[in-house]
C-alpha positions as CSV (number, residue, x, y, z in Angstrom):
1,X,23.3,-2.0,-111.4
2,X,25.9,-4.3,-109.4
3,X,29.0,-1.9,-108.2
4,X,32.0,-2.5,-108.7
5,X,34.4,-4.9,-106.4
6,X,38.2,-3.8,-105.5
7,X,40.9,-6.1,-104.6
8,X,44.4,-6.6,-104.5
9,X,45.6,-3.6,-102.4
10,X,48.2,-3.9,-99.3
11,X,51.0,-2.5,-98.3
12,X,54.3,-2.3,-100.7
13,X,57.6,-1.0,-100.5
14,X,59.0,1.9,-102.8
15,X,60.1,0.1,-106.2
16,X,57.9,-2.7,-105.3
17,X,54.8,-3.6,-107.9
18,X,50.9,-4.3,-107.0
19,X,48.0,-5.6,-109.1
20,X,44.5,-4.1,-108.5
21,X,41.6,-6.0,-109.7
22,X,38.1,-4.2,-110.2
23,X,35.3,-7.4,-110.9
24,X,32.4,-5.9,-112.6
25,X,30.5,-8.1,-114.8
26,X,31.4,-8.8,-118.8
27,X,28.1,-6.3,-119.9
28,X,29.6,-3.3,-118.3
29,X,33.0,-3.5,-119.2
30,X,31.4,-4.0,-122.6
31,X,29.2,-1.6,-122.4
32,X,30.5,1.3,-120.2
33,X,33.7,3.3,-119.4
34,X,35.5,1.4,-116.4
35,X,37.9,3.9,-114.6
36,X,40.2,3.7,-111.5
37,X,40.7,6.4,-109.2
38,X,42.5,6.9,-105.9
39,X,42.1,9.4,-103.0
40,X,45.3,10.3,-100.7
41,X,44.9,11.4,-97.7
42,X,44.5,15.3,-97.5
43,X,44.1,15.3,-101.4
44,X,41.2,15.3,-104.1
45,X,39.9,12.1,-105.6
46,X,41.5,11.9,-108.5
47,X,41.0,9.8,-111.8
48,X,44.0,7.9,-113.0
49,X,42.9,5.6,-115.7
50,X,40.1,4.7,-117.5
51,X,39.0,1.9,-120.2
52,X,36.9,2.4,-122.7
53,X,33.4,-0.1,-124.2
54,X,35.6,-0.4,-127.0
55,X,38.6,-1.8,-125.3
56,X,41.1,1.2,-125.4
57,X,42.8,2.7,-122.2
58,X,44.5,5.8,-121.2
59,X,46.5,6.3,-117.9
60,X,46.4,10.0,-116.8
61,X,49.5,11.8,-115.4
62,X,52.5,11.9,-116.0
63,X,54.1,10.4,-112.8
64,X,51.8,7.1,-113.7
65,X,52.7,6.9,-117.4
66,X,55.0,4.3,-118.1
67,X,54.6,2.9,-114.4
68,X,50.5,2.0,-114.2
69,X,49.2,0.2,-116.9
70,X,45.7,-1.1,-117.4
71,X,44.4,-4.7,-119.1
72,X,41.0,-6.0,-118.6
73,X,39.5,-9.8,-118.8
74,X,36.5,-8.8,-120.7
75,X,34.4,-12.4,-120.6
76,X,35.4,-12.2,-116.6
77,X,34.4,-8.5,-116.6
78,X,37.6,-7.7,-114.5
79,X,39.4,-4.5,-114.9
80,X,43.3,-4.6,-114.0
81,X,45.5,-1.5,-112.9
82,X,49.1,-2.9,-112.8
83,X,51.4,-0.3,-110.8
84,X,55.0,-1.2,-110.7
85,X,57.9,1.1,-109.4
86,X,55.7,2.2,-106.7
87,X,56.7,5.5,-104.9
88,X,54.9,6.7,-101.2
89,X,53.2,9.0,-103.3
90,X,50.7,6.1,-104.1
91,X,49.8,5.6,-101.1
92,X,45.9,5.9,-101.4
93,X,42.6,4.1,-101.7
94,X,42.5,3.2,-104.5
95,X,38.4,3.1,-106.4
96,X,37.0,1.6,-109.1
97,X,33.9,3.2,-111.1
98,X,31.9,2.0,-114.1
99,X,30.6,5.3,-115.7
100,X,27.4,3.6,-117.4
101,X,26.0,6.8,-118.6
102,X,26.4,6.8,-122.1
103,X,23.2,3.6,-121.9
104,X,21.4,5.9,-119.2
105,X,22.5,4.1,-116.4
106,X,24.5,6.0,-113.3
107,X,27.6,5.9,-112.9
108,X,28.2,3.3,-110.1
109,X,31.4,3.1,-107.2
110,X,33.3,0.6,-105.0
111,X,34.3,0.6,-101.7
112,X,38.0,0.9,-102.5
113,X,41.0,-0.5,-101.7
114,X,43.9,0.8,-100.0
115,X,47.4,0.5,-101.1
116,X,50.3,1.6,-99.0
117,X,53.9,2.1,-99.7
118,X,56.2,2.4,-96.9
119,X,59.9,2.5,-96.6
């Protein structure tokens, strides 16, 4: 199983907006669950949206809804976070994972990316 590829971070300033790209391949967005998650430093990894085989998405949080949103290019098999109004909280690396465990595959990570906000 190919893991997952991160791009797009960099550095930002608060209000500013970023586009992640995750490239998997067009079987596992079709196939599995394709989530982003981000690790700050000191904190906990934590998941902060995730899309669905099926094509539906969720962003978790309440600080993210209505900022992040997720689309995904599914003959590409790219998987989009858009974050706009971008506080220093964000600052983080930023991962992709395809959870492929639902076909008996493992669940499989990127290197990450890291996104910075700065004032």
């Amino acid at each position: 199983q190919v893991a997952p590829v991160e791009s797009g971070g960099g550095s930002v300033q608060p209000g500013g907006s970023l586009k992640l790209s995750c490239v998997t391949t067009e079987n596992i967005i079709g196939w599995c669950r394709v989530e982003w998650h981000r690790q700050a430093p000191g904190k906990e990894r934590e998941r902060i949206a995730s899309s669905t085989s099926r094509g539906g998405s969720t962003v978790y949080g309440d600080s993210l809804k209505g900022r992040f949103t997720v689309s995904r290019d599914e003959v590409k098999g790219i998987l989009y976070l858009h974050m706009s109004r971008m506080t220093t909280e964000d600052t983080a690396v930023y991962y992709c994972a395809a959870d492929c465990t639902r076909i008996g595959m493992a669940t499989s990570w990127g290197q990450g990316t890291q996104v910075t906000v700065f004032s």
